[in-house]
C-alpha positions in Angstrom: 4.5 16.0 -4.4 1.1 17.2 -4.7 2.3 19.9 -2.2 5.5 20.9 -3.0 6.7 22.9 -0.2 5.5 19.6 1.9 7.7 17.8 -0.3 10.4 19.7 0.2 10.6 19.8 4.0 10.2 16.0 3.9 13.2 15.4 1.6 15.1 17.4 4.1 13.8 15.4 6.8 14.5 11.9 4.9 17.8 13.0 3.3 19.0 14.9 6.5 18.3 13.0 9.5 17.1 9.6 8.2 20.0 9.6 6.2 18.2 8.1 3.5 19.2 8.2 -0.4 16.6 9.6 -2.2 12.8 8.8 -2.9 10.8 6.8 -5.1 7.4 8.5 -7.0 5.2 8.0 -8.8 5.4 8.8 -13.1 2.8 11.9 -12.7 1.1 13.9 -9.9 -2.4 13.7 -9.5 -3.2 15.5 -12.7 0.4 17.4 -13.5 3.0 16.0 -15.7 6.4 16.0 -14.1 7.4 18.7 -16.4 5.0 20.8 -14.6 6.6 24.1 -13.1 4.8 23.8 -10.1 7.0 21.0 -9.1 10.3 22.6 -10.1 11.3 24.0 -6.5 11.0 19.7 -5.6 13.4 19.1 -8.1 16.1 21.7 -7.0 15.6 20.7 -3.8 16.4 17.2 -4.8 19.4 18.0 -6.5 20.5 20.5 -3.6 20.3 17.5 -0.9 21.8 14.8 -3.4 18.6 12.8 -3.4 18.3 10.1 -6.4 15.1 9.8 -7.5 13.4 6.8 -8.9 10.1 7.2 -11.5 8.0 4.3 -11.1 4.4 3.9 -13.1 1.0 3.7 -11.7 -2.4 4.6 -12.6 -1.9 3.6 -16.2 -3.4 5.9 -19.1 -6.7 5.2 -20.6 -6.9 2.4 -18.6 -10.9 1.7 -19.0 -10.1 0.4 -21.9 -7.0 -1.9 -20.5 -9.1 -3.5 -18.0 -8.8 -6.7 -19.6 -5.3 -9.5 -20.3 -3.7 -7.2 -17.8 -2.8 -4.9 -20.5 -2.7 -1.9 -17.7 0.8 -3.7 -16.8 1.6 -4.7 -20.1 0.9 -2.1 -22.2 0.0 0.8 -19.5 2.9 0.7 -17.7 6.0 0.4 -20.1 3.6 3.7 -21.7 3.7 6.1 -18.3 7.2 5.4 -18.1 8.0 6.8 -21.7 5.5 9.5 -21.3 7.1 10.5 -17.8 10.5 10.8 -19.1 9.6 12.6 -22.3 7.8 15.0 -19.9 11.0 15.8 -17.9 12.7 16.1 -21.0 11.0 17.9 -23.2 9.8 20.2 -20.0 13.2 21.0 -19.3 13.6 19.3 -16.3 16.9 17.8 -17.1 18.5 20.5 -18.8 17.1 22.8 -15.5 18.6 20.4 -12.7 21.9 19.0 -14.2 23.0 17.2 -11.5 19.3 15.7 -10.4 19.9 11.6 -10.5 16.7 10.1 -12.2 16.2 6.5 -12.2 13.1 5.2 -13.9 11.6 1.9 -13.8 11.4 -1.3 -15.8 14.2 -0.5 -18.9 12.7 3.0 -19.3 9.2 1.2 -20.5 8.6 2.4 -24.1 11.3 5.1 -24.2 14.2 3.4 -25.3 12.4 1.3 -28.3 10.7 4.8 -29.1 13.7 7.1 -29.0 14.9 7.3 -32.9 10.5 8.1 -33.6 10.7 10.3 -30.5 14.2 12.2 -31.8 12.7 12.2 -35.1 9.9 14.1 -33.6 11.7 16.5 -32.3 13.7 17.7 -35.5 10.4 17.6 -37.9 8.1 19.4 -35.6 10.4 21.5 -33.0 7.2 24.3 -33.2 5.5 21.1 -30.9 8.3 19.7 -29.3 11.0 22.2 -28.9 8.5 24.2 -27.3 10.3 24.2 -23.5 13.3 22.7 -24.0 15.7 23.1 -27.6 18.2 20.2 -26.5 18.1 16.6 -28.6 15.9 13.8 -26.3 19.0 11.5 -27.4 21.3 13.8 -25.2 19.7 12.7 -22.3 20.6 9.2 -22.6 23.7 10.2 -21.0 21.8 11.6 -18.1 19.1 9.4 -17.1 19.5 6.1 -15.2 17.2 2.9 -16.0 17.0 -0.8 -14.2 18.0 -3.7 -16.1 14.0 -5.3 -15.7 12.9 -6.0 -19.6 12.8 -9.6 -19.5 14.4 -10.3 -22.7 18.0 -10.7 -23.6 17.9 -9.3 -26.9 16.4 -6.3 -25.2 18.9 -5.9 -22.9 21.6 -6.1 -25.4 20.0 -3.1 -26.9 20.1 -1.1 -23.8 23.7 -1.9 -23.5 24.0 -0.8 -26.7 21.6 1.9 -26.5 22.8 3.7 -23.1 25.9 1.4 -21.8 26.1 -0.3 -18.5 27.1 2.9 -16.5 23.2 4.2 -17.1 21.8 1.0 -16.1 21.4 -0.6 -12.8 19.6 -4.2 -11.3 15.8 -4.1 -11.3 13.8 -6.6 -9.1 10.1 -4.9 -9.2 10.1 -7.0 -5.8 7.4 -8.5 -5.0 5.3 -7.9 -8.1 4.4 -11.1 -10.3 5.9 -8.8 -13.2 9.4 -8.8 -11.2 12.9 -10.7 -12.0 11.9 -14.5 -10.4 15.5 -14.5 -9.8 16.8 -11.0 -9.7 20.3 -10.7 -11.3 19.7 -13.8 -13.6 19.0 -11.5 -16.8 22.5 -9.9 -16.1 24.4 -12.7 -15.3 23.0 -14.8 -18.5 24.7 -12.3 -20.8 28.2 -13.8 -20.8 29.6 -10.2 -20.4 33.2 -9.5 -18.8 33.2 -9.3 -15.1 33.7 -5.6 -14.9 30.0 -4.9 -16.8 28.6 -7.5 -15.0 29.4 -5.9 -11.5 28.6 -2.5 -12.8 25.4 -3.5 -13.6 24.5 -5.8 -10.6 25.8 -2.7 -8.3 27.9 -0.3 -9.6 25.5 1.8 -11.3 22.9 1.8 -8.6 25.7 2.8 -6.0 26.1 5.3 -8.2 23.0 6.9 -8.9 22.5 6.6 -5.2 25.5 8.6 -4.0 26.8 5.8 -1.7 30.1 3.4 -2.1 31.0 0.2 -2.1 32.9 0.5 1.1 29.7 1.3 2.8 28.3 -2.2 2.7 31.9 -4.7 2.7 
C-alpha cells in the first residue's frame, strides 16, 4: 500500500489469477491515514476487480504509554479501528468508491459506541469535519461491514441494533489470545431465529466477499 501502483498490479495478480477475494491491511499506511489521496487509485482498483477488503489494527497509537496491562490490545486497538474508519469516512473514501466492500475488525473497535459523539461532531463543527466529505458518518452504517468479535452479548445486541445482521459477519481473530475460544459461540448464544443466525455465521461474509453459498456445498 505504501506503493500504490505496486498495490495495484498485485490486486490484479491476486484477484485475477489467484482467484482470490480480496486482501486484508492494515488500519493506516506507514504514516498516511487511509483517507489519504495518495492511496485513492488502490481503492478504485479494489472496487474495479470486486476485491473486499478487510481493515485490521496494528501498531497501536501512543503506544509508549500503553506498554503496560496490554492496554495496546485493549485500548489501542479497538482505537485504530475507529480512527481508521472515521478516516475513510470523513476523507471521502466511501462516498468516492460506492461499491468498495470494507470489512473492519473486532465490532468496528470504538466506532460503533462512539458514533452518536462522532455524528454529533459532525453537525456542531462541519468547518472541522465536513471538511472532505458533507455526507452524515451515520449513513455509512449501511455501507460498511464489521465481524461479530466484541466479546459481550449486550454488545452484540447493540450492533444488531446498531447496523443489523446483513452488516455483520463471524469474527475469529484466529489464533490471537484476544480471539473467539469457540468461534460462532457469541452468535449462537443469542437465541435469535435461524435466518439471523445463519446470516451472521455466513451469510454476510459470503457477501462482502462476492462468493455463494453454492461454492462451498
Amino acid at each position: 500500500m505504501q506503493a500504490p501502483e505496486l498495490a495495484i498490479r498485485e490486486l490484479e495478480r491476486l484477484i485475477g489469477e489467484l482467484s482470490l477475494a480480496g486482501i486484508q491491511i492494515g488500519s493506516y499506511i506507514n504514516d498516511r491515514n487511509l483517507s489519504d489521496p495518495n492511496l485513492f487509485t488502490v481503492w478504485e482498483a479494489a472496487q474495479s476487480l470486486g476485491a473486499a477488503v478487510f481493515v485490521h489494527p496494528w501498531d497501536m497509537m501512543v503506544a509508549d504509554r500503553m506498554t503496560k496491562y496490554w492496554l495496546s490490545w485493549l485500548v489501542g486497538m479497538p482505537a485504530e479501528t475507529s480512527h481508521a474508519i472515521c478516516s475513510m469516512i470523513f476523507g471521502g473514501v466511501l462516498e468516492k468508491f460506492p461499491r468498495l466492500r470494507v470489512a473492519f475488525a473486532h465490532g468496528g473497535g470504538a466506532f460503533p459506541a462512539t458514533i452518536g459523539r462522532i455524528e454529533h461532531g459532525f453537525n456542531v463543527r462541519p468547518d472541522l469535519c465536513a471538511v472532505d466529505n458533507s455526507v452524515s458518518p451515520r449513513t455509512y452504517l449501511e455501507r460498511i461491514y464489521l465481524d461479530s468479535l466484541v466479546h459481550d452479548p449486550l454488545m452484540f445486541r447493540y450492533l444488531l441494533d446498531l447496523m443489523g445482521p446483513e452488516r455483520i459477519a463471524l469474527g475469529t481473530d484466529y489464533p490471537f489470545p484476544l480471539g473467539e475460544l469457540e468461534p460462532g459461540n457469541l452468535i449462537r448464544g443469542m437465541n435469535l431465529v435461524k435466518p439471523v443466525t445463519e446470516r451472521l455465521l455466513h451469510g454476510t461474509a459470503l457477501e462482502w466477499l462476492g462468493l455463494s453459498k453454492a461454492q462451498f456445498v
